[in-house]
C-alpha positions as CSV (number, residue, x, y, z in Angstrom):
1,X,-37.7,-1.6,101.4
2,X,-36.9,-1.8,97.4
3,X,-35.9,-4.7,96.3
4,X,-34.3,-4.9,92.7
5,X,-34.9,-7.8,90.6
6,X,-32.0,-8.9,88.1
7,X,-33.2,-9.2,84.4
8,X,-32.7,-12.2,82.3
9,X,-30.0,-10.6,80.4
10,X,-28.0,-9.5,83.2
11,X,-28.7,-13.2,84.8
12,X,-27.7,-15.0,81.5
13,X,-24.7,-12.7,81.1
14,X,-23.9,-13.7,84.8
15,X,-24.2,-17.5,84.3
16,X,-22.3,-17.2,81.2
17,X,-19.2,-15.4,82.8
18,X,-19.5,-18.4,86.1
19,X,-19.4,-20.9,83.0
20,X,-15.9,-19.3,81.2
21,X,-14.5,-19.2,84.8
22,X,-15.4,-22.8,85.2
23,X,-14.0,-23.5,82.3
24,X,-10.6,-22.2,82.6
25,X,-10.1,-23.2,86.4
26,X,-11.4,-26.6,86.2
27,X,-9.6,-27.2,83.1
28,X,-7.3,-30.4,84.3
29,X,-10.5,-32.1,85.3
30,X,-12.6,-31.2,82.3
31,X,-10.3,-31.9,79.6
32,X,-10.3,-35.9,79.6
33,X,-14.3,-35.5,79.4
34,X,-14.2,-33.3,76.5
35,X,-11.3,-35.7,74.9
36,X,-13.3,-38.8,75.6
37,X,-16.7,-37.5,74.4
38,X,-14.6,-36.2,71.4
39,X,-13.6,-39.8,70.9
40,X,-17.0,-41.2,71.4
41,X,-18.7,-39.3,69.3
42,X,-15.9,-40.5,66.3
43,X,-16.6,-43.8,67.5
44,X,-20.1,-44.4,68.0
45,X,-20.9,-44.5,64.0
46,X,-19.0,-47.8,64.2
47,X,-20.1,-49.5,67.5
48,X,-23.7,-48.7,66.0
49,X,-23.3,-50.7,63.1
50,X,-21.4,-53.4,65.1
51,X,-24.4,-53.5,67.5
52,X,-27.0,-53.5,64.3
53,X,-25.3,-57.0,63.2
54,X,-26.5,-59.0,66.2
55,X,-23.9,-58.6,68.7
56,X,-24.1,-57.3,72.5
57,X,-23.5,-53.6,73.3
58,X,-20.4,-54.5,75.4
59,X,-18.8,-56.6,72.6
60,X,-19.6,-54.3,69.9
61,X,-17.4,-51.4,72.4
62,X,-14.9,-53.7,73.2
63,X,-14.2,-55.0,69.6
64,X,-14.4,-51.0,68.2
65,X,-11.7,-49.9,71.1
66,X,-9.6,-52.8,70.5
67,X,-9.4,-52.3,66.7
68,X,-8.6,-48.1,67.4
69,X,-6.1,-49.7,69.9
70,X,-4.5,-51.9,67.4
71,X,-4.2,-49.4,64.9
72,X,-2.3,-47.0,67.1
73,X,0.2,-49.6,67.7
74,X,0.5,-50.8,64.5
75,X,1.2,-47.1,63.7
76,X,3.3,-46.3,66.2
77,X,5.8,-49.6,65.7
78,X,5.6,-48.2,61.8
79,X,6.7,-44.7,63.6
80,X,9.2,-46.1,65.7
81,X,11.0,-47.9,63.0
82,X,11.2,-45.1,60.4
83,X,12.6,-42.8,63.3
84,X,15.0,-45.3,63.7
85,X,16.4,-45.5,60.0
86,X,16.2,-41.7,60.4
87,X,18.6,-41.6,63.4
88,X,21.0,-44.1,61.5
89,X,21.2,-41.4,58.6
90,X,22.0,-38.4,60.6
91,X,25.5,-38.0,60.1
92,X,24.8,-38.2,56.0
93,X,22.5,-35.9,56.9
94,X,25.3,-33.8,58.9
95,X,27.5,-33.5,56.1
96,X,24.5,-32.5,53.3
97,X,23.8,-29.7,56.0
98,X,27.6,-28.4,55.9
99,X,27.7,-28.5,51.9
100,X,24.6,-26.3,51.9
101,X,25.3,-24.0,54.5
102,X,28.9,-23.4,52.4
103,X,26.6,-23.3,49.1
104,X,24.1,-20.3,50.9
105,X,27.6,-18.6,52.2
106,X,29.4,-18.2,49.1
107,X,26.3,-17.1,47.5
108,X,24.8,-14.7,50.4
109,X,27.5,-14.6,52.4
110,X,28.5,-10.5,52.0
111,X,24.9,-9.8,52.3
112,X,24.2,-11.8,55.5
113,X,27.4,-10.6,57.3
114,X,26.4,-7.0,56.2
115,X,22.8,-7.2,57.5
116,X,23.9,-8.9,60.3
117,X,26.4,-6.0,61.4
118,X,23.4,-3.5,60.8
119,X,20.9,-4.8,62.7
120,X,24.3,-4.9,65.3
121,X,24.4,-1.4,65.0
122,X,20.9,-0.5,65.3
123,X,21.0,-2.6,68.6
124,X,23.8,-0.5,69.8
125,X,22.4,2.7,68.9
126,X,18.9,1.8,70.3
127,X,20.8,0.6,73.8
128,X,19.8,3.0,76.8
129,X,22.2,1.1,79.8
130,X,25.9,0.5,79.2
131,X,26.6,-3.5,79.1
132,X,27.3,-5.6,82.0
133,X,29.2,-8.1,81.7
134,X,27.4,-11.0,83.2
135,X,29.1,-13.2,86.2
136,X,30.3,-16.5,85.1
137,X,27.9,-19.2,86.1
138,X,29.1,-22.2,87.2
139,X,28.5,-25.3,84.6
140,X,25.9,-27.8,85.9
141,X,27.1,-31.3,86.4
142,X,26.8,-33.7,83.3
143,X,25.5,-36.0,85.2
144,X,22.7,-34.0,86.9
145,X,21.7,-32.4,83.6
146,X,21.5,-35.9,81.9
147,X,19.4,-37.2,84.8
148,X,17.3,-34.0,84.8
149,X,16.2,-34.2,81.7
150,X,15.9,-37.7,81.5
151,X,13.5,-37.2,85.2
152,X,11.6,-34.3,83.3
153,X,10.9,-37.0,79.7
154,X,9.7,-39.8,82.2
155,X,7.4,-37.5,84.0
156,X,5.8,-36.4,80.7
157,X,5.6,-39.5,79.2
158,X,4.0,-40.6,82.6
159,X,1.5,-38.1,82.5
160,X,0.3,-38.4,79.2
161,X,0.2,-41.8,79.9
162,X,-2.2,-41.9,82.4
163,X,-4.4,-38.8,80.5
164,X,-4.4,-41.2,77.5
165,X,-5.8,-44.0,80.1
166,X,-8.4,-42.0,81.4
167,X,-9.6,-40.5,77.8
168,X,-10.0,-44.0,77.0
169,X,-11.2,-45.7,79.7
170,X,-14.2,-42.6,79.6
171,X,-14.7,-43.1,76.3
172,X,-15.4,-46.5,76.7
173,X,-18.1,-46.2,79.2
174,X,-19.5,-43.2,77.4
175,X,-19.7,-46.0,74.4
176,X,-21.3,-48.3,76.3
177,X,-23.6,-46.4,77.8
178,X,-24.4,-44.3,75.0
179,X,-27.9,-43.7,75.3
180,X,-28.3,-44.0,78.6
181,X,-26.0,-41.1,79.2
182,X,-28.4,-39.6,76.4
183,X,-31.7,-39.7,78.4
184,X,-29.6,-38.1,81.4
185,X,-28.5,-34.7,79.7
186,X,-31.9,-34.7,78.1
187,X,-33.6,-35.6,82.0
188,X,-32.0,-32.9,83.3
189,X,-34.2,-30.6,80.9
190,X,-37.8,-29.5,81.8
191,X,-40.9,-31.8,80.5
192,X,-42.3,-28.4,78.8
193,X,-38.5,-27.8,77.6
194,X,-37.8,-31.5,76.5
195,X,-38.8,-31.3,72.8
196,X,-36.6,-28.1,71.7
197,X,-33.7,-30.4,74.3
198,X,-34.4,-33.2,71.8
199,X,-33.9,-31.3,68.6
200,X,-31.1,-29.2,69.7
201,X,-29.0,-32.8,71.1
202,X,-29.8,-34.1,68.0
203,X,-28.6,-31.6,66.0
204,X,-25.7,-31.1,68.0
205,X,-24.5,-34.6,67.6
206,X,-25.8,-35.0,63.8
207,X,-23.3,-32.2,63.0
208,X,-20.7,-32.9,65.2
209,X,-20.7,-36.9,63.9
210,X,-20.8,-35.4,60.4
211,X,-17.7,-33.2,61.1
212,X,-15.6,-35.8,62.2
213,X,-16.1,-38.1,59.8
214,X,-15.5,-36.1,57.0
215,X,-12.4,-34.6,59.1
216,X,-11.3,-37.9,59.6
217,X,-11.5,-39.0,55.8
218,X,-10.1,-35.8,54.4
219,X,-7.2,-36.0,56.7
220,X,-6.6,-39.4,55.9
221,X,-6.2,-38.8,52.2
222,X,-4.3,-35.9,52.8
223,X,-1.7,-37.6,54.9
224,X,-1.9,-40.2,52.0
225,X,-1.5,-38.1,49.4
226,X,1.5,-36.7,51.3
227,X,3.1,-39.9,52.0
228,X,2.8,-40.9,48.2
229,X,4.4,-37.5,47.4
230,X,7.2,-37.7,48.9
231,X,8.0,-41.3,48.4
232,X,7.6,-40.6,44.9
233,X,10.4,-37.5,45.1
234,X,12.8,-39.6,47.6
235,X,12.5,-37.8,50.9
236,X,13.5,-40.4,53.8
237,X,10.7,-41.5,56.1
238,X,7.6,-40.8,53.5
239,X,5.5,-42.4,55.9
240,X,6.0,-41.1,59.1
241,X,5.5,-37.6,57.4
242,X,2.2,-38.8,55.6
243,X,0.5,-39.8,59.2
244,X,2.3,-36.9,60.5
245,X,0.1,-34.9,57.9
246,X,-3.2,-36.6,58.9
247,X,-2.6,-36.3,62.7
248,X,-1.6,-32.6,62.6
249,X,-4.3,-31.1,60.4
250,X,-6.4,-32.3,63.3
251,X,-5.1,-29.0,65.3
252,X,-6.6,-26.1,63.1
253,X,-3.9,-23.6,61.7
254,X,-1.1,-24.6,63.7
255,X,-1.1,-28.3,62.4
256,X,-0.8,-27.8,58.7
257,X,1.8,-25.3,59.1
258,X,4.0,-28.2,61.1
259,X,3.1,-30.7,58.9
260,X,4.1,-29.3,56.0
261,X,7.4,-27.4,57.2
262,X,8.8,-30.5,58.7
263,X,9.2,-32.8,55.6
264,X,10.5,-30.0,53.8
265,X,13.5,-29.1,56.6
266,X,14.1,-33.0,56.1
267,X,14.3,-33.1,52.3
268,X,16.3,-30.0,52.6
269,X,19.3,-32.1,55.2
270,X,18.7,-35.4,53.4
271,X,19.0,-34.0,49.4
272,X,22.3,-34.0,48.0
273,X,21.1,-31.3,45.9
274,X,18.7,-28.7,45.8
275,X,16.3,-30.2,43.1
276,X,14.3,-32.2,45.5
277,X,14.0,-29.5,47.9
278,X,12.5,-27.1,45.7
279,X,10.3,-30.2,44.2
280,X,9.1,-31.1,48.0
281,X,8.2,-27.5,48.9
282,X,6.3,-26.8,45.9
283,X,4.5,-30.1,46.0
284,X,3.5,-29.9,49.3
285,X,2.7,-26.0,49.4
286,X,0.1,-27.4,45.9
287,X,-1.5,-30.2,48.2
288,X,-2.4,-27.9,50.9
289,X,-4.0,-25.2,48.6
290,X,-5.8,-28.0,47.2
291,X,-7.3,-29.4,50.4
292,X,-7.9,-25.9,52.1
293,X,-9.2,-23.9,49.4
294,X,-11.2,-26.5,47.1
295,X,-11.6,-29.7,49.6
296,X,-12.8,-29.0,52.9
297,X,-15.3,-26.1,51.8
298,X,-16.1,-28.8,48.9
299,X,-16.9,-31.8,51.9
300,X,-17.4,-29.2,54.8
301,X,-19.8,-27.2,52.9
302,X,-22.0,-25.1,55.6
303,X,-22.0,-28.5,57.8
304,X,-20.5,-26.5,60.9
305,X,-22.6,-23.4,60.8
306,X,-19.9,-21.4,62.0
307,X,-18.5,-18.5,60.4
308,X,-14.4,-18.0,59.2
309,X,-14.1,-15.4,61.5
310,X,-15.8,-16.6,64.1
311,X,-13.4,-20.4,63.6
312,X,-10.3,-17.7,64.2
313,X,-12.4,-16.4,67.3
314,X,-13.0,-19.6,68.8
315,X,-9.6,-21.3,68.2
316,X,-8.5,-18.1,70.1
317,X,-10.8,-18.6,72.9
318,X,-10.5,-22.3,73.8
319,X,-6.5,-22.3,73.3
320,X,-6.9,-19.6,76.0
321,X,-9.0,-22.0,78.3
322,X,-7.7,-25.3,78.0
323,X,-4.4,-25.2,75.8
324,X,-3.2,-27.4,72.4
325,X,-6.4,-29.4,73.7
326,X,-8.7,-26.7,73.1
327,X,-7.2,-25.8,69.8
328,X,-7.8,-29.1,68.6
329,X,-11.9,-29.2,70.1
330,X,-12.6,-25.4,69.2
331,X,-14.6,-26.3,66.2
332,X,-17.0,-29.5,67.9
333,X,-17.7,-27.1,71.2
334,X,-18.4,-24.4,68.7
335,X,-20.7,-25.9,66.6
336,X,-22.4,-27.2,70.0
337,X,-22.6,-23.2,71.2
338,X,-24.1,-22.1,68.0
339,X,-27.5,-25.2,68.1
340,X,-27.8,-24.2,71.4
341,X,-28.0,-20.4,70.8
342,X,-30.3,-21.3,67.7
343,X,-32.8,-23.3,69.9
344,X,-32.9,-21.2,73.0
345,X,-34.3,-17.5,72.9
346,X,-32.1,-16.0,75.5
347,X,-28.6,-17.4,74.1
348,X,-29.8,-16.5,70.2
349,X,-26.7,-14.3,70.4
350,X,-24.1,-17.1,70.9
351,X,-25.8,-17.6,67.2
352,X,-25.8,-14.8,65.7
353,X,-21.7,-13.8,67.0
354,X,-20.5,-17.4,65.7
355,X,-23.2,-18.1,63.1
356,X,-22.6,-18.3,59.0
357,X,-26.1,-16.6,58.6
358,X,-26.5,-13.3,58.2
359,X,-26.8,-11.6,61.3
360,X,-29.5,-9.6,59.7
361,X,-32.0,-9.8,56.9
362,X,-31.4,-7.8,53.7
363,X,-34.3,-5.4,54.6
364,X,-33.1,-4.4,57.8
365,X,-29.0,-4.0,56.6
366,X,-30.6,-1.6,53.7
367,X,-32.5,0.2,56.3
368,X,-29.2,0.1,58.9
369,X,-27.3,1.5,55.3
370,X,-29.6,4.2,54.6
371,X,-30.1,5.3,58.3
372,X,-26.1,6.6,58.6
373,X,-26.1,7.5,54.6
374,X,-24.1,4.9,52.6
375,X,-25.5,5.6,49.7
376,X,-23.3,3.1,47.9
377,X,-23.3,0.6,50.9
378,X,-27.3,0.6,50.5
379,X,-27.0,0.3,46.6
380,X,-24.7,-2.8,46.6
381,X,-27.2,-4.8,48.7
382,X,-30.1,-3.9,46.5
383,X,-27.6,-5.1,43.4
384,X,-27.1,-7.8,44.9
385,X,-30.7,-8.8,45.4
386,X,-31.8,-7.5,41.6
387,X,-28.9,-9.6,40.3
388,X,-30.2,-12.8,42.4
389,X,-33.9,-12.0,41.7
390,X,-35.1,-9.2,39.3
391,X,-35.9,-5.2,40.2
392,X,-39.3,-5.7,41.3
393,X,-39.1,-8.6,43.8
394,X,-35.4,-7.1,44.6
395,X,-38.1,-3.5,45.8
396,X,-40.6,-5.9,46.8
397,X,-38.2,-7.7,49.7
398,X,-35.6,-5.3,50.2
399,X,-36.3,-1.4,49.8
400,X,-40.3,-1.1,50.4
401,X,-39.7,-3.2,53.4
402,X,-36.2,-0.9,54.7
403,X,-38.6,1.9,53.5
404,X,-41.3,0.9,55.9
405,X,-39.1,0.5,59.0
406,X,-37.7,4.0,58.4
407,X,-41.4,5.3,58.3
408,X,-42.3,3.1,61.2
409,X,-39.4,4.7,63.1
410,X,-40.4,8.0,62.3
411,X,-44.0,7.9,63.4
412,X,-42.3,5.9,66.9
413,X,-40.4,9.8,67.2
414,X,-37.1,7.2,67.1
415,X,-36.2,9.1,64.0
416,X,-36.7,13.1,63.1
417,X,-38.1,14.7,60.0
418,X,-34.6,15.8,58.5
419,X,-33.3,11.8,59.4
420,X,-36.5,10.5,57.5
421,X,-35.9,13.0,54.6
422,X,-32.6,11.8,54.5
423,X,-33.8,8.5,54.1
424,X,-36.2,9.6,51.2
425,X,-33.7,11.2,48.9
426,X,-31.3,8.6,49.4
427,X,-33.9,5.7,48.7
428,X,-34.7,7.9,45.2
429,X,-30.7,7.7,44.8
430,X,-31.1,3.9,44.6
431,X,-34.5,4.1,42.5
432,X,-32.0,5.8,40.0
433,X,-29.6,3.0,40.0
434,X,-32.8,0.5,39.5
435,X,-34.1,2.9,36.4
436,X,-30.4,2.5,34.4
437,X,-29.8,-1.3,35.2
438,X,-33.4,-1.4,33.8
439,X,-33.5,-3.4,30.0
440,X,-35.1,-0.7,27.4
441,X,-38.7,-0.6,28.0
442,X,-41.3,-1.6,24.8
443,X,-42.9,1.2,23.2
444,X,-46.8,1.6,24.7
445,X,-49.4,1.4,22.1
446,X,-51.7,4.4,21.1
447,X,-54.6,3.3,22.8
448,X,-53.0,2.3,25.8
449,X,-54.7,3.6,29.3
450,X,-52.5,6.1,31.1
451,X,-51.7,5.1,34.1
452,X,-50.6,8.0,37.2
453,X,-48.6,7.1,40.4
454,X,-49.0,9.2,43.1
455,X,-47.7,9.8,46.3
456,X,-50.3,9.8,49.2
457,X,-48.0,12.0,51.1
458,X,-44.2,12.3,51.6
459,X,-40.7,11.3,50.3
460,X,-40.9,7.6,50.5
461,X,-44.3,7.2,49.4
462,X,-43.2,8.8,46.0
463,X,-40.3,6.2,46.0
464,X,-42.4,3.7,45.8
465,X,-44.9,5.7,43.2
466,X,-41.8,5.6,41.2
467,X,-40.7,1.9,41.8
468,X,-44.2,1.0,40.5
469,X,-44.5,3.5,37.2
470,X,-41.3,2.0,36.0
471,X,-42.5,-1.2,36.3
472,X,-45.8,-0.6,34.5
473,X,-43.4,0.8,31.9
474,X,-41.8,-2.1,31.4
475,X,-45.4,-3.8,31.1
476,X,-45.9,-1.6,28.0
477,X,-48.4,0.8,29.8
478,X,-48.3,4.4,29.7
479,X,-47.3,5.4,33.6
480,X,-45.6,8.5,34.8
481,X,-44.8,9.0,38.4
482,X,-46.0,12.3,40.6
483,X,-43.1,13.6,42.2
484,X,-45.1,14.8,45.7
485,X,-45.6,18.3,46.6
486,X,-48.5,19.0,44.2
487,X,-51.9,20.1,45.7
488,X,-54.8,18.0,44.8
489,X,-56.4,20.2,42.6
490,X,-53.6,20.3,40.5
491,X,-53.3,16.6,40.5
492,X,-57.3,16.3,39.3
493,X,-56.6,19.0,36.4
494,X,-54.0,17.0,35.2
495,X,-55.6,13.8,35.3
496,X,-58.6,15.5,33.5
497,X,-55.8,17.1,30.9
498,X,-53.9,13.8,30.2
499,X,-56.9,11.4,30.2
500,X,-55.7,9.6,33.1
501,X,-57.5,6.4,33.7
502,X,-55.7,4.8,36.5
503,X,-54.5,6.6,39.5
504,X,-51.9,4.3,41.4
505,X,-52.1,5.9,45.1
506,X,-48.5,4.6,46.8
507,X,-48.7,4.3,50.4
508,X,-45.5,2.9,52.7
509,X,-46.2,1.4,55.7
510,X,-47.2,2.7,58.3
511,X,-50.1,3.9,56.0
512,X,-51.8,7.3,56.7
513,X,-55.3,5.3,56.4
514,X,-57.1,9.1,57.0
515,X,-55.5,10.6,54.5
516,X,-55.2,7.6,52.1
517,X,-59.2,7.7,52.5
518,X,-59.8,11.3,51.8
519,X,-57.6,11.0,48.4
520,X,-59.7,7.9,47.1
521,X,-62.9,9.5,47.7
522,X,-62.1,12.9,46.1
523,X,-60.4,11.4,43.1
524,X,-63.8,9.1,42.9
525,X,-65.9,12.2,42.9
526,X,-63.5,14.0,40.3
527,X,-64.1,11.4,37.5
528,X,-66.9,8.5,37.6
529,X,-64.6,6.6,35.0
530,X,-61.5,7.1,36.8
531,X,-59.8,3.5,38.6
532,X,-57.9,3.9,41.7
533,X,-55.5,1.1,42.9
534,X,-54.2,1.9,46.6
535,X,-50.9,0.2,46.9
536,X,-50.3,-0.7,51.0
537,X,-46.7,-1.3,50.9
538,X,-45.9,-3.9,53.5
539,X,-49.3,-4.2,55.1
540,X,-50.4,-7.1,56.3
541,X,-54.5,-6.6,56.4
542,X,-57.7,-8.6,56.0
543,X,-60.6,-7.6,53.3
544,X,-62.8,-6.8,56.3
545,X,-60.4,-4.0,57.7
546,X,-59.7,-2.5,54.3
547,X,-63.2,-2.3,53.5
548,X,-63.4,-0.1,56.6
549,X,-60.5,2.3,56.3
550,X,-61.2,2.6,52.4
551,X,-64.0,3.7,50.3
552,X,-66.6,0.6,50.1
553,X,-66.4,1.0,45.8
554,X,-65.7,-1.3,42.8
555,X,-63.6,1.3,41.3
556,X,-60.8,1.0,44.1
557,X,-58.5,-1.6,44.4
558,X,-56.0,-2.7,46.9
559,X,-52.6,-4.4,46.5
560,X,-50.2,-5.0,49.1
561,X,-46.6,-5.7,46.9
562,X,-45.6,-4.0,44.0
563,X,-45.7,-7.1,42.1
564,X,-49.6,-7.1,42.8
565,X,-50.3,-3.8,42.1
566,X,-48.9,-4.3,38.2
567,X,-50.7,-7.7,37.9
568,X,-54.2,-6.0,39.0
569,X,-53.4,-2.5,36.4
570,X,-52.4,-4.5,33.9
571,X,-55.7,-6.7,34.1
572,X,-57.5,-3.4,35.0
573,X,-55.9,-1.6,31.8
574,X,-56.5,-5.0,29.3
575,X,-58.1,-3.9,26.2
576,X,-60.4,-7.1,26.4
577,X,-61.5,-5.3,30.0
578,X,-64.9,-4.0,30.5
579,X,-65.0,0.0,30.0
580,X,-64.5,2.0,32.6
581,X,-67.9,3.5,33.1
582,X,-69.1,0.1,33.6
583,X,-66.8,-0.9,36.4
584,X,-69.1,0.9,38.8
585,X,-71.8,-1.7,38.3
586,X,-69.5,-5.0,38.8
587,X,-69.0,-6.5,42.1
């Protein structure tokens, strides 16, 4: 009988789809814990430094609660009071609505009726089944309709009540028992698995702790600033909208939106004119530029680790599990998501969809660019990297590397010839775009040693026999570049022509050791004065292995980066050097 054994992807996928499920239909239970731990963690900063002065663990959490439960009262009798003078005011408030609405009619009046009987029309038009007029429906007791909505307000108030009991009363005992409940999450961890546990709870709560806070103390001087604002322009109730401001932005998007808005609407019924209302709306529209664009990346900084898109992604996805509630913990749960796909292997992808680093290293996007044929998709990441380093280290990390994955994916068969010439011609593309953002290159001097780069076989080892004559160019040495496709013969003849005394033999990984062999001993037989430096793009070998895939002789040299290869021509080509001819005898 066969029996078929589930892989670790499909099993992770698996327990990852049980988890959302869980999630979403255990959502009434699971909310107060995320709430309270939400709380907890905002709070234990505090009860820690209570607890440092001297006092018991139970005091220190019963004197931090009490405060946070003072506070909230204190703010809500502030509330309370201003919503009160506001109520007085409506009908002031009544009659400034009236003016304006006559004020907006006698100015857009014609246009609004004429847009309004349009969009009448198009209706109309658009309308497939003749009207029916609808059966009059009886009007509800005013009574029953007081007393139902009145039923429905004392419900809600009863059950956020007791949610707002339970939030607390869990976050209290998660206070107390802080580290206790600590060592429990961590117990539940293997001994072997314990120290990446350790470092990815402490992580976790490092920069959850550090996103609160700063949340917290932005939002406060936001709502201050608000309140201050409008006090200053005269808008009723300044501080009920100013801790309106600092609650809201707690809910991403949606929060800032209401928070602004609703001061404005109120400066708009409460003005006599329009004066403040334009002042108010440009005021408040200037204080949330400033704290979303230049304050929180300023004190978030890369704090989260979590992408912008994947913030919007996220908000999305817990606001379709657990509600306003989710909106509001989207950012903590995802930052706790991305350290645990950081620290464990088989849920790396959790960081890489919701991460802020790049999902792949520059090599490997240059390679990805090249393999479809974005020629200027591939150049812009290479510009990038010359501009934030120079050309040569900008070849040295980025295109030999891409280079070497293409030819490592051709000699795998994952790639054909035509694919891999592709690859070639486009890579010499870029090499052009190098050569005219190069700075003008200093004139050689007459008895400067000339200096060939040649390909050891194919397309992208003559990119990077080109990558490494323009660099000895700009060294001051004499260095031309092979193109490929010459028989060796020819290349001896014109090494013997030009007085070649360096031959730069470009090889990209993987390296055709046979073939890179055969070359250095012929070209050492051609000429006993001639130097040879093999350049191994991207290899990553010992002395003991070159030595045996290479001619044992002084005369050839190995470098591994471009960077190396100019350092050892340059001491090779020195006029202070010893002469050629005597190279033979040194060790």
């Amino acid at each position: 009988m066969n029996t078929s054994v589930t892989s670790p992807r499909a099993t992770t996928w698996l327990v990852l789809c049980s988890m959302v499920a869980m999630l979403y239909f255990a959502r009434e239970f699971l909310v107060p814990i995320a709430l309270a731990a939400f709380v907890a963690f905002a709070l234990a900063p505090f009860v820690e430094q209570i607890a440092r002065a001297g006092l018991p663990r139970m005091l220190a959490t019963t004197l931090t609660m009490a405060a946070v439960g003072v506070l909230v009262g204190a703010v809500g009798w502030l509330v309370a009071g201003q919503i009160q003078g506001f109520a007085e005011q409506m009908p002031t408030y009544r009659a400034n609505l009236q003016m304006k609405g006559a004020d907006l009619r006698a100015s857009f009046g014609k246009l609004i009726e004429q847009t309004t009987s349009m969009v009448r029309g198009i209706g109309r038009d658009l309308s497939v089944t003749p009207a029916v007029e609808a059966p009059p429906t009886p009007a509800a007791a005013p009574d029953g309709n007081w007393w139902s909505v009145l039923h429905s307000a004392l419900n809600s108030m009863a059950d956020f009540s007791v949610v707002a009991s339970l939030v607390l009363l869990l976050a209290f005992v998660m206070l107390l028992r802080w580290d206790d409940l600590r060592d429990r999450l961590l117990a539940l961890a293997s001994q072997s698995d314990l120290p990446v546990t350790t470092r990815a709870a402490k992580e976790a709560s490092a920069k959850v702790g550090t996103y609160l806070r700063r949340q917290l103390f932005l939002n406060g001087v936001h709502g201050a600033a608000m309140g201050l604002i409008l006090w200053w322009i005269g808008v009723p109730n300044p501080l009920v909208w100013g801790l309106l401001g600092a609650t809201m932005r707690f809910v991403p998007y949606l929060g800032p939106i209401v928070s602004t808005v609703a001061p404005i609407l109120v400066s708009f019924a409460s003005s006599d004119g329009w004066s403040q209302s334009w002042i108010a709306l440009g005021s408040l529209l200037s204080l949330e530029l400033l704290t979303n664009s230049v304050l929180e990346p300023w004190l978030y900084g890369a704090g989260t680790g979590i992408s912008p898109l994947a913030l919007v992604i996220s908000a999305a996805f817990w606001t379709w599990i657990w509600g306003p509630i989710g909106l509001v913990l989207s950012t903590p749960l995802t930052v706790c998501l991305i350290v645990v796909g950081k620290h464990f292997p088989r849920l790396r992808f959790l960081d890489v969809l919701f991460g802020d680093q790049p999902a792949m290293p520059q090599r490997s996007r240059l390679y990805q660019r090249l393999l479809v044929g974005e020629q200027d998709a591939a150049w812009e990441i290479l510009r990038q990297e010359v501009a934030r380093t120079s050309p040569i280290e900008a070849a040295d990390r980025t295109l030999i590397p891409a280079l070497g994955l293409a030819g490592q994916a051709g000699a795998d068969g994952r790639i054909d010839v035509e694919r891999r010439g592709l690859i070639g011609a486009l890579a010499h593309a870029l090499v052009d775009e190098l050569d005219e953002s190069r700075l003008p290159s200093p004139s050689p001097t007459a008895t400067a040693t000339r200096v060939l780069c040649f390909p050891a076989r194919d397309a992208l080892d003559a990119v990077g026999a080109r990558l490494l004559a323009a660099e000895l160019v700009q060294h001051g040495l004499k260095a031309t570049a092979s193109a490929g496709g010459e028989l060796l013969g020819e290349v001896i003849e014109s090494i013997r022509r030009d007085g070649v005394g360096i031959v730069c033999v470009s090889s990209v990984l993987p390296t055709h050791f046979l073939h890179v062999r055969s070359l250095c001993k012929k070209l050492l037989a051609s000429d006993e004065r001639l130097v040879i430096v093999v350049g191994l793009w991207g290899e990553d070998l010992d002395t003991k292995e070159i030595d045996q895939r290479l001619p044992n002789s002084p005369r050839v040299r190995v470098a591994t980066s471009l960077a190396q290869a100019v350092a050892v021509t340059e001491a090779i080509a020195a006029p202070h050097h010893a002469p050629a001819a005597l190279l033979a005898a040194t060790p």
